[in-house]
N, C-alpha and C positions, 0 to 999 in steps of 0.2 A: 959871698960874691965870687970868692974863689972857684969855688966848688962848682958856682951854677954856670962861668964863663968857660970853666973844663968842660961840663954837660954840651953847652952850645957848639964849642965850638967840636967836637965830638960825632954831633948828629949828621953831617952832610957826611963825614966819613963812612959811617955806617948806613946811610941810607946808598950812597953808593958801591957798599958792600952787600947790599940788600939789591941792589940791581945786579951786579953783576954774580950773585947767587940763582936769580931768576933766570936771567938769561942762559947759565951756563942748565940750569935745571929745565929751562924747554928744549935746550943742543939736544940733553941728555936722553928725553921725551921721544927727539924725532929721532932719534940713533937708534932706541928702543923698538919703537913702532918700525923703522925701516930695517933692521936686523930680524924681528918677527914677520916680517911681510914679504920677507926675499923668497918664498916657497911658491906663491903667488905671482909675483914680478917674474921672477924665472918660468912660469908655466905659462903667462903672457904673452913672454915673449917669444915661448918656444912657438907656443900655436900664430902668434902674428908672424913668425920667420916662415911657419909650413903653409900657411896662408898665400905670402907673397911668392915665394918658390913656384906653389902649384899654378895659380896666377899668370906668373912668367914663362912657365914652361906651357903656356894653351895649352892644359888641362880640362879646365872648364870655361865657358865661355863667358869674354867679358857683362853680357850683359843678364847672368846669370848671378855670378859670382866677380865683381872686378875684386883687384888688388888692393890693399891697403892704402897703398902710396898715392892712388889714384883717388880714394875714397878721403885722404888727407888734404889733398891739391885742391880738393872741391872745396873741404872746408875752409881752408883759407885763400881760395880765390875768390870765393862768394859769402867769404866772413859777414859782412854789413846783410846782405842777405837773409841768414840763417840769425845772425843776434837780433835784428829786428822784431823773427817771424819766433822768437826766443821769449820776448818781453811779453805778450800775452799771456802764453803758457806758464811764464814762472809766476805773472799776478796772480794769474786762478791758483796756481798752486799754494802760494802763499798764503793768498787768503783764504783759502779751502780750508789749510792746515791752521791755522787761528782759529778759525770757525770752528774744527772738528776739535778742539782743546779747549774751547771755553765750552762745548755745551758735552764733550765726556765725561771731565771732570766732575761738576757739580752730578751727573747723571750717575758716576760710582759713586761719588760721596752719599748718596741718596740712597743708594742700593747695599752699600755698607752699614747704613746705620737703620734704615728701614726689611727686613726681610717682605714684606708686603709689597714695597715699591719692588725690590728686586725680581719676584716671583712675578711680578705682574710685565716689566720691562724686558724680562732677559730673552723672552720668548719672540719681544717684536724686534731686538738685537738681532736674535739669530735668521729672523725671516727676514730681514732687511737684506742679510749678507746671501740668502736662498737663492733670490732674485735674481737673473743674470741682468748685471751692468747696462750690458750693451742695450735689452730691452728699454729700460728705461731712459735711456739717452733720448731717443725720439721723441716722449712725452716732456720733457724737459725743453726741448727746442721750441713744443707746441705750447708750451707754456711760458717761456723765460724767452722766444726768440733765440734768434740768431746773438752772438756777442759772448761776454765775459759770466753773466750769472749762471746759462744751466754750465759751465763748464766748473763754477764754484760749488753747485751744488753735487756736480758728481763727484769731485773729491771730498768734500762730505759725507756723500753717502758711502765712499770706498774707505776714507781714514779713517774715519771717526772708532768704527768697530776695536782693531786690536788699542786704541787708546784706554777706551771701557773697560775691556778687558783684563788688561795687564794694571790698570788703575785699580782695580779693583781687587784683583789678586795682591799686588802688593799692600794695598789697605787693610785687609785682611790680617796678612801677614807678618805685621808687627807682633809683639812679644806681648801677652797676657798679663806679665810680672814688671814690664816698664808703664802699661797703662794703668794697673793696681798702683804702680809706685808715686806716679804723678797725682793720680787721682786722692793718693791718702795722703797728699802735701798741700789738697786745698785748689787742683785746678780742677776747671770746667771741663767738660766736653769736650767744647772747640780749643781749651788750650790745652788736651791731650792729644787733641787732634793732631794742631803744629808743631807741637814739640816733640810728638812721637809718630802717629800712624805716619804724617806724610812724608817726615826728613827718610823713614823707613822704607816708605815705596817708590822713593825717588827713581830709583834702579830697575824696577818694573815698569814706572811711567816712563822711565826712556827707554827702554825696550819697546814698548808699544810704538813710542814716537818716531823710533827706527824703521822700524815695518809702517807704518802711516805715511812717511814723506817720500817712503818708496813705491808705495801705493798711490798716494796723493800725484806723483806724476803721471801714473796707468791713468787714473781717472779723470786728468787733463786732455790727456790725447784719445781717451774714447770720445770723450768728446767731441772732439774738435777733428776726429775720423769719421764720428755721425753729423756734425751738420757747424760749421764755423766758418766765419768769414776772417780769420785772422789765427796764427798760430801753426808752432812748430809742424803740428798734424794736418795742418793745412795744405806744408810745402811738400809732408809726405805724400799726401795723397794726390796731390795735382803730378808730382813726377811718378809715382806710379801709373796715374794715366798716361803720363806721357814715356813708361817703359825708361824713364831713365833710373837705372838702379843706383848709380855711382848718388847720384844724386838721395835718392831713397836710403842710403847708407849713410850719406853727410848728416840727415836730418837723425837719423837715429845714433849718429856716433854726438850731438850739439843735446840730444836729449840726457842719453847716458850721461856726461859730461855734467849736467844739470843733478842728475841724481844722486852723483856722486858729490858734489860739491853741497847739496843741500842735506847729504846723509854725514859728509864729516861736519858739518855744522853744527848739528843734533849731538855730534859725538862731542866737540869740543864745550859743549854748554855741558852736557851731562857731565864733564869732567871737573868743570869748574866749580859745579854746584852741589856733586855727590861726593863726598869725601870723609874718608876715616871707614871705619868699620860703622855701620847699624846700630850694634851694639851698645858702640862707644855715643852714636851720636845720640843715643835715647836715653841713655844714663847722664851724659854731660846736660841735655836736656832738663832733663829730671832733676838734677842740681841746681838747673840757673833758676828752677821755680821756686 
């Protein structure tokens, strides 16, 4: 009784020793990431200061090239504006990018363990990607309308590709000697699959998913530049007709902003879920079978 009221009373200690180990371990994180990034940030802001400079000295004229500060005034005096004409563009996105990961996936797993399927798939892969975009945007509009699906489908057809690919390279690329090792302790297929090919290609598959949600945004706004009644490429393209650049710059600085926030997304799942060496995790694997 002794023993187990010491245990108890023990655990809120260490669990809020456990917190504040995380905590000081994600400080640690963004101090990391913004120490490695100040090469960047610096070059930013060199070009945003020669930007506003040239700007200010009528250089070039405003409705050519306006200033930053001006290009920032937009965005936040016509905020409601642009987040409205925002929430279209990030559903196609979103669900474009689901779409392009539930049907790559299962499409390299198919191509990794079939060379038949592969040889037969990777040819209509790569002529899919042949194609320029922008053509088929219009068959899309005549087919799907006006609205949210051809805009889903053309991030589809823009993501999906480096998903396959890097999916598939990384499938690959597991180790010979952890899938002999699993397999001669009695697992199947699919439990060498999980417990080795895919914890192994994790790092591939988010590679791909990188370049995909950055593309997945291109393939919104083609979109929605070839034929939409709603959406961020919508506001671009009506203030281009109406020659307002300032404006044409808000929407593409609201896009940007979009890309980046939906690219560190991708980066914060991959970190959560990719961890230890490869190595390590095929062998500890290979153990727990």
């Amino acid at each position: 009784m002794t023993q187990a009221s010491a245990t108890d009373s023990n655990a809120p200690v260490g669990t809020a020793g456990s917190d504040r180990a995380t905590g000081a371990s994600i400080v640690s994180r963004l101090v990391e990431t913004l120490r490695a990034s100040w090469p960047a940030i610096a070059l930013i802001v060199i070009i945003v200061a020669a930007w506003q400079a040239i700007s200010a000295a009528g250089l070039v004229e405003t409705y050519v090239l306006p200033s930053p500060w001006s290009i920032v005034h937009e965005m936040v005096a016509d905020f409601d504006l642009y987040w409205r004409a925002s929430l279209p563009t990030l559903t196609a996105i979103l669900l474009g990018f689901a779409i392009s990961v539930l049907i790559a996936l299962p499409i390299a797993i198919g191509m990794v363990y079939s060379p038949l399927l592969q040889r037969a798939i990777y040819p209509l892969l790569v002529l899919s990607q042949v194609v320029p975009k922008v053509a088929l945007a219009p068959l899309f509009i005549i087919w799907f309308g006006f609205g949210t699906p051809p805009k889903i489908f053309m991030v589809v057809l823009i993501a999906f590709f480096p998903l396959v690919v890097d999916a598939v390279v990384g499938f690959q690329a597991a180790r010979p000697e952890s899938l002999m090792l699993v397999r001669s302790m009695g697992a199947s297929r699919w439990q060498a699959f999980w417990k080795v090919r895919f914890p192994w290609a994790l790092p591939s598959i988010f590679a791909g998913a990188k370049v995909a949600i950055t593309l997945a945004v291109v393939g919104a706004v083609v979109a929605e530049f070839v034929g939409a009644d709603q959406g961020l490429g919508v506001v671009i393209t009506q203030a281009r007709g109406n020659l307002d650049t300032v404006a044409v710059f808000a929407g593409i600085g609201f896009l940007s902003i979009i890309g980046l926030i939906l690219f560190a997304c991708v980066s914060i799942i991959e970190r959560v879920l990719v961890r230890g060496s490869r190595s390590g995790r095929s062998f500890e694997a290979a153990g727990s079978l």
